[in-house]
C-alpha positions in Angstrom: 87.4 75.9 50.2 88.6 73.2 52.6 88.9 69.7 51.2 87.6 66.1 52.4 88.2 62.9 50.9 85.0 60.3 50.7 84.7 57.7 53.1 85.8 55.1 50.9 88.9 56.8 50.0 92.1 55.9 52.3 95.1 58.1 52.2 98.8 57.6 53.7 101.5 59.3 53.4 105.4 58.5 52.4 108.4 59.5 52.6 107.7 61.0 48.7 104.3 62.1 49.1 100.8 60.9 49.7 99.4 57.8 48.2 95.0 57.4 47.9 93.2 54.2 47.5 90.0 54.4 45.8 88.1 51.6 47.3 85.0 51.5 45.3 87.4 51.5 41.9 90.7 49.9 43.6 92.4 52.6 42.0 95.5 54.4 43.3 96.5 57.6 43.0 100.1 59.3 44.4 100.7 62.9 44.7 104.0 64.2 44.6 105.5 66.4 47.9 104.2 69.3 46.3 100.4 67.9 45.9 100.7 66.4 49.2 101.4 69.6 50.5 97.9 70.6 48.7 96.0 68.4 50.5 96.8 68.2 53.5 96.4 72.5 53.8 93.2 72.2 52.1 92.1 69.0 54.5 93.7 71.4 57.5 91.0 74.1 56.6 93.1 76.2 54.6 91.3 77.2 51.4 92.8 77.4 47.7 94.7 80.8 48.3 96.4 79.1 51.2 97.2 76.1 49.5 99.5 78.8 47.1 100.9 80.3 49.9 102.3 77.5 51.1 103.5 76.2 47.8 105.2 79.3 47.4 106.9 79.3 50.8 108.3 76.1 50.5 108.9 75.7 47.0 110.8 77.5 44.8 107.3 78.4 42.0 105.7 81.7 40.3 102.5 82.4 42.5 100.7 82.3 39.1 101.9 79.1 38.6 101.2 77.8 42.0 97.8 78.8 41.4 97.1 76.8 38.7 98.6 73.6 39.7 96.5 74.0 42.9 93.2 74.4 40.8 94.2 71.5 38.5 95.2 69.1 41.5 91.7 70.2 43.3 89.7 70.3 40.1 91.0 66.8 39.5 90.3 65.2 42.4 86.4 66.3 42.9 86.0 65.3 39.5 87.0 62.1 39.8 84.5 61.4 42.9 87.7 61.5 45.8 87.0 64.2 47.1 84.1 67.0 48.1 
């Protein structure tokens, strides 16, 4: 399932991964490379099994694993209200 961060959630990204700013909280959050990566297939339109493949491709992870750091990273960040 494609990813979208609330309104009030800004994102950039730097040279070591992607940083998000939770206005309403003034929170920050920074994914590594590898959950930068996440995001931005997911945000692309990719969906979860995508977001593995990719990981796969580029990093040097068991599928399985990939899988569940995908699920953790997207689990976490709906339930924290970033993203729907």
């Amino acid at each position: 399932m494609a990813l979208k961060f609330g309104t009030d959630v800004s994102t950039a990204e730097t040279d070591y991964g992607t940083v998000l700013l939770d206005e309403r909280a003034g929170t920050y959050w920074e994914l590594n490379p590898t959950g930068t990566l996440v995001v931005r297939t997911l945000m692309e339109g990719g969906d979860e099994a995508d977001a593995v493949a990719a990981v796969t491709a580029a990093f040097d992870v068991d599928p399985d694993r990939a899988r569940q750091d995908v699920d953790a990273l997207v689990r976490e960040l709906r339930a924290s209200g970033l993203a729907a």
